[in-house]
C-alpha positions in Angstrom: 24.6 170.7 -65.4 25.3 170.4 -61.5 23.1 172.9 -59.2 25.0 175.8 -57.7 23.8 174.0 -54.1 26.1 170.5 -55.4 29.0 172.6 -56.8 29.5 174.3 -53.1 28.7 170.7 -51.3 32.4 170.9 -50.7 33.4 173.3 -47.7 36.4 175.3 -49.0 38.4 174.5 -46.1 38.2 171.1 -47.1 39.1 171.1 -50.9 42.3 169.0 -52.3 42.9 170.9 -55.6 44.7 173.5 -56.8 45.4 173.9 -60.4 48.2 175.3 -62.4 47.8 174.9 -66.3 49.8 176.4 -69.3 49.7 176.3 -73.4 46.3 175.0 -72.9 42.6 176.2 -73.3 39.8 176.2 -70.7 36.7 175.2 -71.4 32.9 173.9 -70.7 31.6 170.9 -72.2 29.1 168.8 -71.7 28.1 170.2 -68.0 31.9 170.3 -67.1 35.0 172.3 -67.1 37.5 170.7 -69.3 41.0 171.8 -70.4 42.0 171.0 -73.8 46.2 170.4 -74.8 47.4 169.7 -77.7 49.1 166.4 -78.5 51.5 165.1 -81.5 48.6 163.7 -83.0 45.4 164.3 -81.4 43.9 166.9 -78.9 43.3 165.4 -75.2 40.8 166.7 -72.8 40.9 166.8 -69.1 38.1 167.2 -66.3 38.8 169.9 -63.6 36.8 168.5 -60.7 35.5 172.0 -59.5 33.8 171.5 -56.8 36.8 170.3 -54.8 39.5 173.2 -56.2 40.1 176.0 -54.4 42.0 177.9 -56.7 43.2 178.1 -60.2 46.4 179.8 -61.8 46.2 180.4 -65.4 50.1 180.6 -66.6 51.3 181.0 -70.3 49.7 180.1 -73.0 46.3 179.6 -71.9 43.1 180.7 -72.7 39.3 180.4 -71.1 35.9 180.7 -72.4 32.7 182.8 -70.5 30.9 179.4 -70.1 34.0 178.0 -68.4 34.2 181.3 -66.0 30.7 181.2 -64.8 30.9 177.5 -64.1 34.1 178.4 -62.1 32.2 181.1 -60.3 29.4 179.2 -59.5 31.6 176.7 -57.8 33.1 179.3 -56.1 36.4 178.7 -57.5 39.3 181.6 -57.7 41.1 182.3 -60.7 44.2 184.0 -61.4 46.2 184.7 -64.2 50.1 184.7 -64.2 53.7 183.7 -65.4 55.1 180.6 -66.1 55.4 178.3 -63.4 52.9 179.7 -61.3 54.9 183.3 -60.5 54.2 186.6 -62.4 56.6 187.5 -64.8 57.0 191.3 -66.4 55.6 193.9 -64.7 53.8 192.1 -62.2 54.0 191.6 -58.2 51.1 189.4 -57.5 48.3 187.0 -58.8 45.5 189.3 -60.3 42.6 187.3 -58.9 39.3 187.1 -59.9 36.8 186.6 -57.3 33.2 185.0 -57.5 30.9 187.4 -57.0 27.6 186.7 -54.9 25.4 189.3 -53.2 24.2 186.8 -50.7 27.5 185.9 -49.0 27.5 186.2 -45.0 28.6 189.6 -43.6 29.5 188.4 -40.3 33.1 188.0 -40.7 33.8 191.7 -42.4 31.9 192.9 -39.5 33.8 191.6 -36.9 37.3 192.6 -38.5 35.8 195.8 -39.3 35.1 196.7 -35.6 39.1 196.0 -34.6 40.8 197.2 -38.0 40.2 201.0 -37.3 41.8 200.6 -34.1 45.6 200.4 -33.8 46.1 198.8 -30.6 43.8 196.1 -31.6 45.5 195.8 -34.9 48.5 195.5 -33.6 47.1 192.5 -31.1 46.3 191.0 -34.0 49.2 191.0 -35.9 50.8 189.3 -32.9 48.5 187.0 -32.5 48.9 185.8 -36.5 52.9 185.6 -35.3 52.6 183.7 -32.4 50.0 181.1 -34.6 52.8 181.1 -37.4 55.3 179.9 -35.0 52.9 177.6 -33.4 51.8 175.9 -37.0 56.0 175.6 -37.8 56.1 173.5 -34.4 53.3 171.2 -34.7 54.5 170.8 -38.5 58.5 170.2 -37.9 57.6 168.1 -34.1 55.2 165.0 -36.1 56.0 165.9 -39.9 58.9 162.6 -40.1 59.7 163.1 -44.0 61.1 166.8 -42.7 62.6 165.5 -39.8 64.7 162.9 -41.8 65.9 165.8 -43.9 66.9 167.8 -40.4 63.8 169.8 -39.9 63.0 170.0 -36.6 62.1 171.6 -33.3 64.7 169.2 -30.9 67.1 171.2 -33.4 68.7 173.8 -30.6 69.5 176.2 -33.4 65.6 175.9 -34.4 64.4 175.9 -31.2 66.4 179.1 -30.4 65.0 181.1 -33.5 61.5 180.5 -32.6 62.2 181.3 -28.8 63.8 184.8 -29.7 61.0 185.3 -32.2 58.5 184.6 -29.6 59.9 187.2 -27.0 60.5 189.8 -29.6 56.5 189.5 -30.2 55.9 189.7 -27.1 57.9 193.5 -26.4 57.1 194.7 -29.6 55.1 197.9 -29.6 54.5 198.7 -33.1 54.2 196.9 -36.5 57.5 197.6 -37.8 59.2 195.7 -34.6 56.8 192.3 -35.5 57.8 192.6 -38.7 61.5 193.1 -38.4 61.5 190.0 -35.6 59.7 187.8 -38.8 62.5 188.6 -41.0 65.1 187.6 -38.4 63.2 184.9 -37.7 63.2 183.9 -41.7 66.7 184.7 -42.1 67.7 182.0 -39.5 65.5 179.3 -41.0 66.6 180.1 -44.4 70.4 179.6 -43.0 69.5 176.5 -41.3 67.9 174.9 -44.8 70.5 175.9 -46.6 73.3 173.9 -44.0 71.1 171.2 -43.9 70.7 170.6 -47.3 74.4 171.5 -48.0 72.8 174.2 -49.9 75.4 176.5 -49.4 75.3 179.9 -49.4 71.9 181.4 -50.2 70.4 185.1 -50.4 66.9 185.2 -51.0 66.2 187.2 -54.3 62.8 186.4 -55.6 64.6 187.3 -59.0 66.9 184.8 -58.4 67.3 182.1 -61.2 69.0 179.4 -58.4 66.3 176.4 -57.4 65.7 177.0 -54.2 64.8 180.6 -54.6 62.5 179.8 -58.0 60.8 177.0 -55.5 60.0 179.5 -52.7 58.5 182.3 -55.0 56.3 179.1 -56.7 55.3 177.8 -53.4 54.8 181.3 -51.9 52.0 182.0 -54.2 50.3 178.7 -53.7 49.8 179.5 -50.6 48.5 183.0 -51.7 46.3 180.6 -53.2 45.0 179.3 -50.0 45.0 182.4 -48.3 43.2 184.8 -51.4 40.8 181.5 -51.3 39.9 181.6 -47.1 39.3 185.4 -47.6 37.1 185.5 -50.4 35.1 182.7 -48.6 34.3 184.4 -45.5 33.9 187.8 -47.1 36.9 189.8 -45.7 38.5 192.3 -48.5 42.0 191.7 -48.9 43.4 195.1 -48.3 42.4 194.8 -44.4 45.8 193.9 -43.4 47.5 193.8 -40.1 51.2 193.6 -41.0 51.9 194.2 -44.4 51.5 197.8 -45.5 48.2 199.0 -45.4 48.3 200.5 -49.2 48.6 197.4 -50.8 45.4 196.4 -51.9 46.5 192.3 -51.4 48.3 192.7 -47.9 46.1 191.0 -45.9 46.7 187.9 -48.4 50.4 187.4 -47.3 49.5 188.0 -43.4 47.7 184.6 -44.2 50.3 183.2 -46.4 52.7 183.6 -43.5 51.1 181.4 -41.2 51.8 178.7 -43.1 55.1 179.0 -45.7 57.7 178.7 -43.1 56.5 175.5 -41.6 55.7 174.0 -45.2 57.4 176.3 -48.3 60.4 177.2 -46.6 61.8 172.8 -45.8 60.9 171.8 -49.2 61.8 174.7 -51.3 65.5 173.5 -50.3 64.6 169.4 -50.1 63.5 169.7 -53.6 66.5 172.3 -54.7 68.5 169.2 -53.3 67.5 166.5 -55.1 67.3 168.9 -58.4 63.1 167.9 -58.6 60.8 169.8 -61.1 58.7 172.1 -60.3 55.8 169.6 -61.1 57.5 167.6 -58.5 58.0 170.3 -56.2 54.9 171.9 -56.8 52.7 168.6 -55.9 55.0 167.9 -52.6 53.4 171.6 -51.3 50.3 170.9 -52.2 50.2 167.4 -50.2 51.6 168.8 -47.5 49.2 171.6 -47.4 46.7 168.7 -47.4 48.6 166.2 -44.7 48.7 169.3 -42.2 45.8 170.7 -43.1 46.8 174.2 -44.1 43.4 175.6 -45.6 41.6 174.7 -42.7 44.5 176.0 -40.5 44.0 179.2 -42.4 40.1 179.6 -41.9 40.5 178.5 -37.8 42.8 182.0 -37.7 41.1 184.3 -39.3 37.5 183.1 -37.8 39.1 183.4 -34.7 40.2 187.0 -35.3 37.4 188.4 -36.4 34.9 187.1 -34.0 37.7 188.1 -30.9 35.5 190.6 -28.8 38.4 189.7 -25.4 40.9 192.8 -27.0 42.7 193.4 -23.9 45.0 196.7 -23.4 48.1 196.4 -24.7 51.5 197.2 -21.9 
């Protein structure tokens, strides 16, 4: 069996994987984590190559034994349960993750959100400051990303352009949480219109109960990068409630402030590329994950959030 040192030789921010798996069952074997599925004649085993997975969603149909948890744990590797196709079904609003625990983990991080999170003002910075990233990240992405700008996606787009500026300079006079967070959904609302005519979509409401593609591909992609986000949090040691923007009694708010720095640049484009050309959600599901990898989301992700906590500059807000 692999030390616990060579299971975490892999820095988080730099793992490829993230696993979906239904109707099968997880197990360890042989010094590995294996997934067994049934076939018309034979059972087939499969390696899950831990140390480079970030994140694991359990969906229908599956089961896992205690030898396969710890081994998971010891990589340092999060685990969730839910529905089918990688979004919660009855009675459910979000991934019940299971974290790794470890007494030893660094502190530093917690400490440093925990001396701005009790203030408002400095919350509030921050909460801009995760905005004005998001809108940075959709940029960078939709200025050098050429498979999205083929399919229209870009910021020499004047409608685009003109979204992001308004967004920016409602951030900028906002003076409490609610205004940021009305100025996102504007902001959203735009780029969901401007997929939807460049994909000759037509019309489209978002309803995350929606049975229509592109909606199904935004609530599967949303909580991959939930994934990422649950995954960048548990490694530096920040508690998930701790949010900025999302209401401050949900115990997993700070996990969609991260999410958001990332799904409009990335979810939002290919949720309604792959609506378009009527793809799977295998197919859609492994076109977010390389693009979390070609842009470099995870690490995106840690950069914020380090950058956050260890901020000391807080400067009075106008």
């Amino acid at each position: 069996m692999e030390a616990l040192t060579d299971l975490k030789a892999i820095l988080h921010s730099k793992r490829a994987n993230i696993y979906y798996l239904e109707k099968c069952r997880i197990m360890q074997k042989d010094g590995r984590v294996l997934y067994l599925t049934e076939a018309a004649n034979e059972n087939q085993y499969w390696n899950i190559p831990i140390a480079n997975t970030t994140c694991l969603l359990l969906g229908t149909g599956t089961s896992i034994t205690q030898a396969a948890m710890r081994m998971l744990a010891s990589a340092g590797v999060l685990v969730g349960f839910c529905g089918g196709g990688g979004t919660p079904l009855l009675m459910a609003n979000e991934v019940e993750w299971l974290t790794p625990q470890s007494e030893y983990r660094p502190t530093e991080y917690m400490q440093g959100w925990m001396q701005f999170w009790f203030d408002d003002e400095k919350r509030l910075q921050a909460a801009k400051i995760f905005q004005r990233q998001r809108i940075a990240f959709l940029t960078k992405v939709w200025e050098k990303d050429r498979d999205l700008q083929a399919e229209g996606f870009s910021t020499a787009n004047s409608v685009v352009a003109s979204a992001l500026s308004n967004c920016d300079k409602k951030i900028d006079v906002a003076t409490t949480v609610g205004k940021l967070l009305q100025a996102e959904a504007e902001m959203t609302k735009q780029l969901y219109k401007i997929a939807a005519r460049q994909t000759d979509y037509g019309d489209f409401v978002r309803e995350r109960d929606a049975v229509d593609n592109a909606n199904a591909f935004l609530n599967h992609g949303n909580y991959l990068a939930y994934g990422l986000a649950a995954t960048t949090l548990w490694v530096l040691g920040i508690p998930h409630g701790f949010a900025v923007m999302h209401g401050k009694t949900r115990r997993g708010a700070l996990v969609f402030d991260i999410a958001d720095l990332v799904k409009d640049a990335l979810i939002l484009p290919w949720a309604f590329i792959c609506a378009k050309e009527q793809a799977s959600e295998q197919e859609f599901r492994q076109q977010c994950l390389q693009a979390f990898i070609d842009h470099k989301a995870l690490d995106y992700m840690f950069d914020q959030v380090k950058a956050i906590a260890m901020k000391t500059d807080w400067e009075p807000l106008l």
